[in-house]
Biotite code that builds the C-alpha atoms (Angstrom):
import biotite.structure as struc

atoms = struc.array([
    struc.Atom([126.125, 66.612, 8.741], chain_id="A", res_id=1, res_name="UNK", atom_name="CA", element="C"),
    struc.Atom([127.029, 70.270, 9.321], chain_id="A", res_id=2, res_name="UNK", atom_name="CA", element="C"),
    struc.Atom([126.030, 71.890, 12.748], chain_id="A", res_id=3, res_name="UNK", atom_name="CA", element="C"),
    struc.Atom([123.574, 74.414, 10.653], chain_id="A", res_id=4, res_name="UNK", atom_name="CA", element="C"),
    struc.Atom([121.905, 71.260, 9.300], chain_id="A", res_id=5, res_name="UNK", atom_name="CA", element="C"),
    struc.Atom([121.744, 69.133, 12.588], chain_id="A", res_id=6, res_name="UNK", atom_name="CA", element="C"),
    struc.Atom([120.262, 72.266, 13.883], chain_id="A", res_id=7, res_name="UNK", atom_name="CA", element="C"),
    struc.Atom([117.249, 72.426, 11.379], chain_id="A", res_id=8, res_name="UNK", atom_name="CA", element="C"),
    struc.Atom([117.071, 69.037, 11.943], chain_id="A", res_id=9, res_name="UNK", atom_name="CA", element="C"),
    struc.Atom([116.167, 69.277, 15.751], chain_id="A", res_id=10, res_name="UNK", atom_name="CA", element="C"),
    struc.Atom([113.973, 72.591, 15.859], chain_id="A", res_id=11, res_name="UNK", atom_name="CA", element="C"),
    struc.Atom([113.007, 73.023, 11.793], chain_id="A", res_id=12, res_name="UNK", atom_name="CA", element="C"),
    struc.Atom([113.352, 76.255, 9.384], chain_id="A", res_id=13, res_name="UNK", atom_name="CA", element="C"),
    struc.Atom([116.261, 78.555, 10.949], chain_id="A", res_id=14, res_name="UNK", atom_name="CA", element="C"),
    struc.Atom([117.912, 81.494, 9.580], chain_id="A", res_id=15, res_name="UNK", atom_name="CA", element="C"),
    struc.Atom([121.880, 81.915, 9.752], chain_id="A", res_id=16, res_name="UNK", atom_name="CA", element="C"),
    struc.Atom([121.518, 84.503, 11.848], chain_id="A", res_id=17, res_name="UNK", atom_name="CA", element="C"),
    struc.Atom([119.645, 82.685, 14.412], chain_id="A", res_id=18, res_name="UNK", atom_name="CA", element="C"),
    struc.Atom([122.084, 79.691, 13.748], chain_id="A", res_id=19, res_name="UNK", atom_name="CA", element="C"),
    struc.Atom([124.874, 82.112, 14.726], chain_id="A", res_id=20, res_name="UNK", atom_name="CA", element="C"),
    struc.Atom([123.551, 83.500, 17.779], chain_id="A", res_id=21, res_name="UNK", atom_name="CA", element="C"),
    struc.Atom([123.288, 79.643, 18.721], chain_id="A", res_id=22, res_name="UNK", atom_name="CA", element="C"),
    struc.Atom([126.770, 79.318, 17.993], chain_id="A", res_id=23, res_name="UNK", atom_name="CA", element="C"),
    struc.Atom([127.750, 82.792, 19.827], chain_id="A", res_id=24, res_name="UNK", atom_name="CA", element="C"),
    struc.Atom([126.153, 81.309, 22.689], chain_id="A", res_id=25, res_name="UNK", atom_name="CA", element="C"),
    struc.Atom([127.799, 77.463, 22.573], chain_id="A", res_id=26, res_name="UNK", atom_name="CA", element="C"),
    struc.Atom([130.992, 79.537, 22.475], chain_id="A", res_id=27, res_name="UNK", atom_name="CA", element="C"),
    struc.Atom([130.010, 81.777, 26.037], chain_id="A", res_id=28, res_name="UNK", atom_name="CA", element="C"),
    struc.Atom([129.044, 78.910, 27.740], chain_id="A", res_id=29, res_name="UNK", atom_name="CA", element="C"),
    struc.Atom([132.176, 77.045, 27.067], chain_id="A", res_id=30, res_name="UNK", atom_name="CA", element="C"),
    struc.Atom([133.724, 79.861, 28.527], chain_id="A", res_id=31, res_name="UNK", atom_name="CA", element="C"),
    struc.Atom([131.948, 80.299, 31.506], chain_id="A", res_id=32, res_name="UNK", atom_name="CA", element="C"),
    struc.Atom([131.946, 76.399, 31.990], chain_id="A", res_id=33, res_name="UNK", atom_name="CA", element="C"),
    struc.Atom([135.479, 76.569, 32.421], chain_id="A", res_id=34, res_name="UNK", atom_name="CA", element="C"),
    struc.Atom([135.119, 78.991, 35.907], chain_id="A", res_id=35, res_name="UNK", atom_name="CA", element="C"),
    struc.Atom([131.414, 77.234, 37.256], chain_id="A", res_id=36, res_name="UNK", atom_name="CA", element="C"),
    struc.Atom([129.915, 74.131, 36.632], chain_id="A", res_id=37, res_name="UNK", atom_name="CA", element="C"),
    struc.Atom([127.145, 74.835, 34.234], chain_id="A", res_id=38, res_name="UNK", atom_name="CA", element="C"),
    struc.Atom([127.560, 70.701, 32.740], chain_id="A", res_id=39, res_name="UNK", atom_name="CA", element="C"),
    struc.Atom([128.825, 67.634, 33.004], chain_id="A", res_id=40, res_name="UNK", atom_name="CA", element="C"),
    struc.Atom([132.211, 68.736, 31.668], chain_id="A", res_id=41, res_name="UNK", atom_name="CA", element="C"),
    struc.Atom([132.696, 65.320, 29.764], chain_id="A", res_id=42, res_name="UNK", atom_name="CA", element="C"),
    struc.Atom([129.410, 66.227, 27.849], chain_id="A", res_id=43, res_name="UNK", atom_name="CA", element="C"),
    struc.Atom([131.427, 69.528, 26.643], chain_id="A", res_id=44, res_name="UNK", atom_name="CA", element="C"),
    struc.Atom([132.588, 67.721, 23.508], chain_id="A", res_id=45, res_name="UNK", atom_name="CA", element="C"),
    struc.Atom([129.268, 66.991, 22.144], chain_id="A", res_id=46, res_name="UNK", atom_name="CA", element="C"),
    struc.Atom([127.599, 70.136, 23.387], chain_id="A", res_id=47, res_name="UNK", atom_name="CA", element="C"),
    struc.Atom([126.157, 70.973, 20.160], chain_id="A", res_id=48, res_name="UNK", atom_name="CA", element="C"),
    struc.Atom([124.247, 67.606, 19.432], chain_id="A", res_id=49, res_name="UNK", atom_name="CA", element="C"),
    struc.Atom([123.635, 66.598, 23.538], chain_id="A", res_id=50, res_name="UNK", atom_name="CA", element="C"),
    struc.Atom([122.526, 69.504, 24.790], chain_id="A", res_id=51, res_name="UNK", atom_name="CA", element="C"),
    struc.Atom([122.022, 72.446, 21.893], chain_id="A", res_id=52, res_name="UNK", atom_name="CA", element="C"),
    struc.Atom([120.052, 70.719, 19.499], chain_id="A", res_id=53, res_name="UNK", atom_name="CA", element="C"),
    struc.Atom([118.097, 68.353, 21.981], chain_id="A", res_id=54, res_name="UNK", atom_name="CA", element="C"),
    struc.Atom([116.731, 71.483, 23.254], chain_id="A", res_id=55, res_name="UNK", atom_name="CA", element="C"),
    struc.Atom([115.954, 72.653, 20.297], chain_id="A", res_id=56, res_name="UNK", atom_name="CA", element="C"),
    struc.Atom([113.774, 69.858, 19.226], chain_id="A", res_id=57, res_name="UNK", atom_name="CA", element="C"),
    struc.Atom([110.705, 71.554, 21.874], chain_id="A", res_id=58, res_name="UNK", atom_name="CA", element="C"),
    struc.Atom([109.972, 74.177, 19.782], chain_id="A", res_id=59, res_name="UNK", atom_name="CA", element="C"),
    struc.Atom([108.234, 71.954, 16.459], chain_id="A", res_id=60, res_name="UNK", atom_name="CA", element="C"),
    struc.Atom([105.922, 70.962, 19.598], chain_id="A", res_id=61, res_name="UNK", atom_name="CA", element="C"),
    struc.Atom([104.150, 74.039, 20.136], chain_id="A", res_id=62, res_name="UNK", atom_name="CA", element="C"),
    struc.Atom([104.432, 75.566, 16.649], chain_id="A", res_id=63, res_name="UNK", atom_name="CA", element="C"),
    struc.Atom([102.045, 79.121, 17.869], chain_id="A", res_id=64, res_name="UNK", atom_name="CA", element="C"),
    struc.Atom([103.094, 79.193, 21.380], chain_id="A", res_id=65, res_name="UNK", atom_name="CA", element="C"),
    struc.Atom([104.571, 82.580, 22.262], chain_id="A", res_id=66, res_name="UNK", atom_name="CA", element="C"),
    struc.Atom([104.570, 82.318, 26.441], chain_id="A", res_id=67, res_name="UNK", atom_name="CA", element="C"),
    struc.Atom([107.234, 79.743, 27.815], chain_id="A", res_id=68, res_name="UNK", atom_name="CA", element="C"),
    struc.Atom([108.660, 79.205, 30.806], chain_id="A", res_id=69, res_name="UNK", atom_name="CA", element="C"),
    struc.Atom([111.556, 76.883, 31.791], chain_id="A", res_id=70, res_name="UNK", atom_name="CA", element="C"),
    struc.Atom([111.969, 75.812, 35.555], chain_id="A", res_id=71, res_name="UNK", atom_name="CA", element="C"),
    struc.Atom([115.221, 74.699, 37.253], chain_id="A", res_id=72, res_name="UNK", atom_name="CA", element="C"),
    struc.Atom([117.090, 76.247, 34.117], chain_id="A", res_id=73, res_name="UNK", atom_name="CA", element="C"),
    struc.Atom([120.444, 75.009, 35.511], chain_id="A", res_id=74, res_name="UNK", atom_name="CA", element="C"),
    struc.Atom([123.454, 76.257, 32.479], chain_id="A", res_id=75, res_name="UNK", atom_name="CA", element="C"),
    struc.Atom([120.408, 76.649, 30.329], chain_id="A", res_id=76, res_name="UNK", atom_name="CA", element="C"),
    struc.Atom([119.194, 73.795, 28.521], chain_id="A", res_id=77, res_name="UNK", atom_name="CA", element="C"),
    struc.Atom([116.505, 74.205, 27.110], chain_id="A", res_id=78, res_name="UNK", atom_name="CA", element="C"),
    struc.Atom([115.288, 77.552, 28.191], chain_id="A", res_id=79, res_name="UNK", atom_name="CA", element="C"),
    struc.Atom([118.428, 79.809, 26.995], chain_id="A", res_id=80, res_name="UNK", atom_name="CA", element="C"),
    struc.Atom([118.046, 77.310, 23.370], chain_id="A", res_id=81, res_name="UNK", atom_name="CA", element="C"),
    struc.Atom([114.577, 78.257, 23.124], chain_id="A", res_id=82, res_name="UNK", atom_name="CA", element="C"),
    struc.Atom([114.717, 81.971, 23.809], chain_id="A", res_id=83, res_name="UNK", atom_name="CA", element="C"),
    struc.Atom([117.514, 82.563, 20.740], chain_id="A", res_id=84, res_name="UNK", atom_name="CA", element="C"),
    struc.Atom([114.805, 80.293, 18.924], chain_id="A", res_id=85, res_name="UNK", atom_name="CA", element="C"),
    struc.Atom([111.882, 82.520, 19.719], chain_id="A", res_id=86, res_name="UNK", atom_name="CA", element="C"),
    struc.Atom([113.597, 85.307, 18.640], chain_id="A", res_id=87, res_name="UNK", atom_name="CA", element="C"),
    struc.Atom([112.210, 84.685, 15.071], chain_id="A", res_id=88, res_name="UNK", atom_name="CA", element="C"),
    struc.Atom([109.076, 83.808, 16.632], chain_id="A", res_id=89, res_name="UNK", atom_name="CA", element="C"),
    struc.Atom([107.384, 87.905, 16.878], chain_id="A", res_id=90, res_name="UNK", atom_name="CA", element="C"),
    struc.Atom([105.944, 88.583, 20.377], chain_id="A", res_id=91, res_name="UNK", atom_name="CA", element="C"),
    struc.Atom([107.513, 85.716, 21.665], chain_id="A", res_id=92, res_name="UNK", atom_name="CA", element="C"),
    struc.Atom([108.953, 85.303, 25.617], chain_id="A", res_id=93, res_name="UNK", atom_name="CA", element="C"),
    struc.Atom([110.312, 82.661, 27.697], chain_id="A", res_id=94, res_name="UNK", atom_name="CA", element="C"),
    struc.Atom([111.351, 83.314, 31.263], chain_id="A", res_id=95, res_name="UNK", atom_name="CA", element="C"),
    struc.Atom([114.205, 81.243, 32.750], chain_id="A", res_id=96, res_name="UNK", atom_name="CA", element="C"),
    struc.Atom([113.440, 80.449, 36.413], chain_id="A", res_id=97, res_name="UNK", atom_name="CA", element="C"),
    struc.Atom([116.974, 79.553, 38.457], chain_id="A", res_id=98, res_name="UNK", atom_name="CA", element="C"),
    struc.Atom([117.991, 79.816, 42.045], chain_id="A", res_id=99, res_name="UNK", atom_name="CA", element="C"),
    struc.Atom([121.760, 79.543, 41.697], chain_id="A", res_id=100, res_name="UNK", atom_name="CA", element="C"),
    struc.Atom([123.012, 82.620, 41.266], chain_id="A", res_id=101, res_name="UNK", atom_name="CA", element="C"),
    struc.Atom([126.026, 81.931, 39.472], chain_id="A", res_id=102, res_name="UNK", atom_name="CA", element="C"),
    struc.Atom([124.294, 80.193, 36.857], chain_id="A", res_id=103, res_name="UNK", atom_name="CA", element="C"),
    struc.Atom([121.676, 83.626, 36.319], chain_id="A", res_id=104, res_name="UNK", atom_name="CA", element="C"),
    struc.Atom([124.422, 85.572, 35.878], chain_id="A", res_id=105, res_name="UNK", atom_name="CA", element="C"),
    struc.Atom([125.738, 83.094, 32.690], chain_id="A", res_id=106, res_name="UNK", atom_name="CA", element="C"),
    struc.Atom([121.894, 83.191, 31.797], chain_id="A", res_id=107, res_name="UNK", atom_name="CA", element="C"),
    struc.Atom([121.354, 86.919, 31.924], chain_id="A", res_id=108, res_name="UNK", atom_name="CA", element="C"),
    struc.Atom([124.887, 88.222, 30.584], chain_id="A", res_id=109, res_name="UNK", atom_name="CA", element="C"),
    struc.Atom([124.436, 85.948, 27.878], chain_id="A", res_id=110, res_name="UNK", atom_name="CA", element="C"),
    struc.Atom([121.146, 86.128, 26.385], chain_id="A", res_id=111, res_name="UNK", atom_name="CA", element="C"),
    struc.Atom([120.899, 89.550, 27.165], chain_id="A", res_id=112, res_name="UNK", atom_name="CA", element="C"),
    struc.Atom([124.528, 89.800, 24.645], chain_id="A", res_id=113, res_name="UNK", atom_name="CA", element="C"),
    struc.Atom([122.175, 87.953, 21.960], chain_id="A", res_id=114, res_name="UNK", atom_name="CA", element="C"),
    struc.Atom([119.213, 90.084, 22.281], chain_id="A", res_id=115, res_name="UNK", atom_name="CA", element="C"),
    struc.Atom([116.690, 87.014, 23.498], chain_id="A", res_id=116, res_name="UNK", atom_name="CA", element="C"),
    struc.Atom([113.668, 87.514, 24.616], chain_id="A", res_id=117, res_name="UNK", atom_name="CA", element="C"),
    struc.Atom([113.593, 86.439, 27.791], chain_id="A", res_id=118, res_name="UNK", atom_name="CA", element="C"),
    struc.Atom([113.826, 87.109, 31.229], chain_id="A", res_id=119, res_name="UNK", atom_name="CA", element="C"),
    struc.Atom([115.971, 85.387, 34.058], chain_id="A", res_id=120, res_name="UNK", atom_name="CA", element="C"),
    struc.Atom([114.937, 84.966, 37.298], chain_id="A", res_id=121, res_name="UNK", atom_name="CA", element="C"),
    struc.Atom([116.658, 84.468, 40.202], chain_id="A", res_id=122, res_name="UNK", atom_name="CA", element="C"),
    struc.Atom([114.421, 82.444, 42.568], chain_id="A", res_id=123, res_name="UNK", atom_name="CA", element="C"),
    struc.Atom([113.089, 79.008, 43.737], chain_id="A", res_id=124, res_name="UNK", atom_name="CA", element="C"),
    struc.Atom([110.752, 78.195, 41.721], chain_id="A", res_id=125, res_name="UNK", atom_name="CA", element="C"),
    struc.Atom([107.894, 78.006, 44.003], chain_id="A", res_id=126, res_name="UNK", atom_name="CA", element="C"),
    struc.Atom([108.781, 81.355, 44.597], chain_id="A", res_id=127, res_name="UNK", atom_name="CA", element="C"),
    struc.Atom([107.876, 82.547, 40.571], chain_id="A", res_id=128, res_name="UNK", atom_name="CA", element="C"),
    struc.Atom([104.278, 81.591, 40.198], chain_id="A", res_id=129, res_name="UNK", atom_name="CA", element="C"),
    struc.Atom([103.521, 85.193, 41.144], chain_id="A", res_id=130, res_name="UNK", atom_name="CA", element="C"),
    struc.Atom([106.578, 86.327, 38.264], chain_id="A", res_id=131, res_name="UNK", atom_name="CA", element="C"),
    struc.Atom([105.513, 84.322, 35.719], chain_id="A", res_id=132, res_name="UNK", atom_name="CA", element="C"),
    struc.Atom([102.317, 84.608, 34.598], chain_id="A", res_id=133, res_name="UNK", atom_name="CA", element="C"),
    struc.Atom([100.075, 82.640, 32.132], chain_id="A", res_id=134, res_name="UNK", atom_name="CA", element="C"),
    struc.Atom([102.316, 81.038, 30.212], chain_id="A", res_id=135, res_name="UNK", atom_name="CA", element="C"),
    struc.Atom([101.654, 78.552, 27.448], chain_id="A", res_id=136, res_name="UNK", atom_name="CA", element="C"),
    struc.Atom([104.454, 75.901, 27.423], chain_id="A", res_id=137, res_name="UNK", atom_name="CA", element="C"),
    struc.Atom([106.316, 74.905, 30.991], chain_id="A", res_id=138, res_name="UNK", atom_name="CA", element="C"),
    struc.Atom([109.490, 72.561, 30.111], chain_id="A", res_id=139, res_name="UNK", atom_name="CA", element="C"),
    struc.Atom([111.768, 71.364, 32.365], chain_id="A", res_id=140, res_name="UNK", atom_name="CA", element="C"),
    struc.Atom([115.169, 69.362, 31.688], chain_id="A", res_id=141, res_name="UNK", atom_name="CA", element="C"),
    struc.Atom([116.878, 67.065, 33.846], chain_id="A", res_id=142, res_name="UNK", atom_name="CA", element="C"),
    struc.Atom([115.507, 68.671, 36.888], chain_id="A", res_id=143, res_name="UNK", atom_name="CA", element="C"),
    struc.Atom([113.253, 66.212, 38.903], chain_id="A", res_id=144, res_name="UNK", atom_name="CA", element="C"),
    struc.Atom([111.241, 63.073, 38.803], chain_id="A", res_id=145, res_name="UNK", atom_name="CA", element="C"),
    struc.Atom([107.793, 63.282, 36.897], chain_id="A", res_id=146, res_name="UNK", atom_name="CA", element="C"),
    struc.Atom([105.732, 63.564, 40.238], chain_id="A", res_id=147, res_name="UNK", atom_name="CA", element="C"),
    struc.Atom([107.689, 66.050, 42.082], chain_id="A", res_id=148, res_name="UNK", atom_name="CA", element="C"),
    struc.Atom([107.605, 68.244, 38.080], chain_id="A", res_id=149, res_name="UNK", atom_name="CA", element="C"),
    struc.Atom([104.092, 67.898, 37.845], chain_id="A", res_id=150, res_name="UNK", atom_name="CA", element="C"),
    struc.Atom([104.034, 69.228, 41.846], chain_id="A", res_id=151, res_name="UNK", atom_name="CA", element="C"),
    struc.Atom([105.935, 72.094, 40.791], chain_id="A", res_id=152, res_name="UNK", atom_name="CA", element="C"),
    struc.Atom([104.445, 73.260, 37.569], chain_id="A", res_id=153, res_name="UNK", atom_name="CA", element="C"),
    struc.Atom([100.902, 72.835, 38.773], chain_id="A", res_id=154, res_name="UNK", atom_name="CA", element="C"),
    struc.Atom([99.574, 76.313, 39.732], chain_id="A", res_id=155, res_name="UNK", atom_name="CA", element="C"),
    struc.Atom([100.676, 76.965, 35.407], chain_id="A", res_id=156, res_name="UNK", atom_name="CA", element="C"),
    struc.Atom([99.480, 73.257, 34.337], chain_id="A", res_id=157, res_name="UNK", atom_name="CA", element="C"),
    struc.Atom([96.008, 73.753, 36.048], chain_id="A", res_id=158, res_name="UNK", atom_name="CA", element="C"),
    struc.Atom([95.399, 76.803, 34.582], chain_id="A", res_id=159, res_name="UNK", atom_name="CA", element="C"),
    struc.Atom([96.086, 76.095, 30.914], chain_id="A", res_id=160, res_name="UNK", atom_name="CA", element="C"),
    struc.Atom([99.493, 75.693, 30.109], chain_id="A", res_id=161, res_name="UNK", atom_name="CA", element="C"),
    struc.Atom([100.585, 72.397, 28.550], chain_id="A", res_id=162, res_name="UNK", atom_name="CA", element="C"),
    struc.Atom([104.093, 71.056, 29.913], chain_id="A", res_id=163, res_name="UNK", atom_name="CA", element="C"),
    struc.Atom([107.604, 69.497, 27.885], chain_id="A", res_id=164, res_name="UNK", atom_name="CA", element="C"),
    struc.Atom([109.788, 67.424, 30.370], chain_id="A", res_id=165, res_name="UNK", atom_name="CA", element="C"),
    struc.Atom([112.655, 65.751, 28.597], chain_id="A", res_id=166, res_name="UNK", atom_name="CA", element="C"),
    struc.Atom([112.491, 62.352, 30.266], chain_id="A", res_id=167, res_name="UNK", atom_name="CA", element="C"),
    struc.Atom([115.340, 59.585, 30.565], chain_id="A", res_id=168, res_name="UNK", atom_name="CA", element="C"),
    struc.Atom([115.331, 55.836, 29.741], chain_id="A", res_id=169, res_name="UNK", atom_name="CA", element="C"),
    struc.Atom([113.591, 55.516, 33.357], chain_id="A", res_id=170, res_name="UNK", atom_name="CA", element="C"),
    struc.Atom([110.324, 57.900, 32.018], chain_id="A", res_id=171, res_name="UNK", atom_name="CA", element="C"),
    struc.Atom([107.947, 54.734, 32.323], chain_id="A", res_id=172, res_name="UNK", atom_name="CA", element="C"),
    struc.Atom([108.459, 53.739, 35.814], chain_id="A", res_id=173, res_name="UNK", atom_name="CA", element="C"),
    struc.Atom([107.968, 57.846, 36.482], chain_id="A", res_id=174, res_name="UNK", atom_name="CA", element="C"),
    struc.Atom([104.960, 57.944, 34.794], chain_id="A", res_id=175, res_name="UNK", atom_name="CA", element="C"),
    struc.Atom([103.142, 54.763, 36.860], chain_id="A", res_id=176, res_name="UNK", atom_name="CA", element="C"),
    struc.Atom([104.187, 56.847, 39.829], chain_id="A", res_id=177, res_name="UNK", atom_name="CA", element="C"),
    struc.Atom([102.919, 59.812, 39.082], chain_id="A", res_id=178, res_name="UNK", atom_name="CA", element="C"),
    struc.Atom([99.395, 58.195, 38.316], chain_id="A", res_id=179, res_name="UNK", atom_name="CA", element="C"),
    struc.Atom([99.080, 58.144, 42.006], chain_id="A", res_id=180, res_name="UNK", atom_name="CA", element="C"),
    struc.Atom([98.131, 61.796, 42.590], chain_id="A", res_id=181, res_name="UNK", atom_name="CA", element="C"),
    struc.Atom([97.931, 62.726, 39.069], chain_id="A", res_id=182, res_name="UNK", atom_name="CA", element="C"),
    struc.Atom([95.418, 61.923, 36.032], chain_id="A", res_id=183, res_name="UNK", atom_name="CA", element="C"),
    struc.Atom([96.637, 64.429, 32.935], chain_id="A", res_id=184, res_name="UNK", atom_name="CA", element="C"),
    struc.Atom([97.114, 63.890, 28.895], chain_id="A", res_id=185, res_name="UNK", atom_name="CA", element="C"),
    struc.Atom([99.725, 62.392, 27.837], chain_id="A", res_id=186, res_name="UNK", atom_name="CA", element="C"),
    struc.Atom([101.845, 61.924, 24.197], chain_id="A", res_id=187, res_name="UNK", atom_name="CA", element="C"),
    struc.Atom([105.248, 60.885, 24.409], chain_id="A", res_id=188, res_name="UNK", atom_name="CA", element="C"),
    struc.Atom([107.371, 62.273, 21.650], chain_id="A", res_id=189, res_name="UNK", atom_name="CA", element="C"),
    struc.Atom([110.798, 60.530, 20.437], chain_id="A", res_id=190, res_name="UNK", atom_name="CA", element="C"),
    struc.Atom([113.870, 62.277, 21.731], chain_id="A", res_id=191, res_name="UNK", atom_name="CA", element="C"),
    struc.Atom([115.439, 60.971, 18.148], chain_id="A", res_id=192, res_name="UNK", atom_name="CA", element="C"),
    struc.Atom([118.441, 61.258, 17.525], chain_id="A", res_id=193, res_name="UNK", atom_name="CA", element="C"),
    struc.Atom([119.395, 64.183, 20.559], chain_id="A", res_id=194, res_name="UNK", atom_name="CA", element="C"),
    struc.Atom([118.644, 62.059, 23.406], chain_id="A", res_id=195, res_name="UNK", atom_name="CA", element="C"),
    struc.Atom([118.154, 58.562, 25.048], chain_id="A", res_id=196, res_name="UNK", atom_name="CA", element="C"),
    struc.Atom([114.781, 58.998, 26.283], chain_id="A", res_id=197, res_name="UNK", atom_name="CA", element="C"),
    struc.Atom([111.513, 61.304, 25.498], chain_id="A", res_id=198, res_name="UNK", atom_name="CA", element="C"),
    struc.Atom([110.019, 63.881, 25.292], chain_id="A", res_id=199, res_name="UNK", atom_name="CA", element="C"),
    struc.Atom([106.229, 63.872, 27.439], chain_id="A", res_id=200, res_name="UNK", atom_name="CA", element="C"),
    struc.Atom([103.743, 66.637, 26.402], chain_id="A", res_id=201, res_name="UNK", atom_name="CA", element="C"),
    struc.Atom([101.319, 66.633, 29.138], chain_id="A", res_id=202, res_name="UNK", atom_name="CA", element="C"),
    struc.Atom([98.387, 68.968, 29.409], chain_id="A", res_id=203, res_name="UNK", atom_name="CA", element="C"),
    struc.Atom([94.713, 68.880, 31.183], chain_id="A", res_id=204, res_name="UNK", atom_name="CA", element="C"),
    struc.Atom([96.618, 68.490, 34.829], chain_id="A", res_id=205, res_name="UNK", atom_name="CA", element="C"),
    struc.Atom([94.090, 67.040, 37.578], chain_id="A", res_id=206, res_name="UNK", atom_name="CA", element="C"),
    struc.Atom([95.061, 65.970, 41.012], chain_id="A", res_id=207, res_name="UNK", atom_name="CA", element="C"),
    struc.Atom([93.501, 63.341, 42.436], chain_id="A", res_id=208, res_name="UNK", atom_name="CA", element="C"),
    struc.Atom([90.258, 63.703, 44.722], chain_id="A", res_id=209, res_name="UNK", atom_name="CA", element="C"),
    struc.Atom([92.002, 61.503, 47.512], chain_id="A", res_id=210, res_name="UNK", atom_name="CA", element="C"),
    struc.Atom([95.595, 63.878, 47.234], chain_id="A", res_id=211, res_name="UNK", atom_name="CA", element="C"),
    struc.Atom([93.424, 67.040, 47.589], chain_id="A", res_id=212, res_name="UNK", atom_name="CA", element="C"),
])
């Protein structure tokens, strides 16, 4: 299977140009990776498949979505994936929210090379509610443990926004511990191929009357 192909594979109908500006950026982040630590560097090998197109697989799940935002962006996955994706998407936006500040300037040099639309930000995320405003979709990668996610993305959750956390093998036990403070809507989508674990959608975010 060709890149181009795994690509549609993970995130559906792309043109080459899009496909290219995915490539553009696999090739500046391998070069920045090599001065900061943006990623495992044994997972370098298999950037394409690990971390390119398992980002890429979010954006089937919120097919008219034009608002994102991606917390605790870290080297980019899936935030700087999805804004070269949304760039076919008119009037789309995703904001990247990141407090290290070597890692905004990868984010910003690069996606502002590839014309994304997005916007980096440079803070903790707690900090951005005031930023980012009324956005759709909230994802999060590799960042935190369900509870503490939901904590964070709950001023966007409550007021609308549905959420994508890429989950590990452990996304079970997370869940059952969440249920503690939280009661929300939950599907749990297949990582497939990209990943070992899932993908949870959750939307309709309550905390419980006891935590408030």
């Amino acid at each position: 299977m060709t890149k181009f192909d795994s690509l549609v594979e993970a995130a559906g109908p792309v043109s080459r140009e899009t496909f290219d500006r995915l490539c553009n950026f696999e090739e500046s982040f391998k070069r920045w990776a090599s001065k900061i630590n943006l990623v495992a560097p044994s997972t370098l090998p298999t950037l394409w498949e690990r971390h390119i197109c398992d980002s890429a697989q979010l954006l089937p799940l919120a097919p008219a979505a034009k608002r994102w935002v991606d917390i605790g962006s870290g080297g980019g996955f899936p935030g700087a994936v999805l804004a070269v994706l949304l760039r076919e998407r008119e009037g789309a936006h995703i904001d990247l929210v990141e407090s290290n500040r070597k890692k905004t300037a990868f984010l910003a040099v690069t996606l502002a090379s590839l014309q994304a639309p997005a916007t980096v930000h440079s803070v903790r995320i707690e900090d951005s509610y005031s930023r980012v405003t009324a956005p759709e979709v909230v994802t999060a990668r590799a960042l935190a443990p369900l509870p503490l996610l939901l904590e964070l993305a709950e001023p966007w959750l409550r007021a609308g926004a549905k959420a994508l956390f890429h989950k590990g093998r452990d996304y079970e036990r997370e869940i059952e511990e969440s249920s503690v403070r939280w009661r929300y809507d939950l599907v749990k989508h297949s990582a497939s191929k990209w990943g070992d674990g899932v993908i949870l959608e959750i939307s309709n975010l309550q905390r419980l009357a006891s935590e408030r």
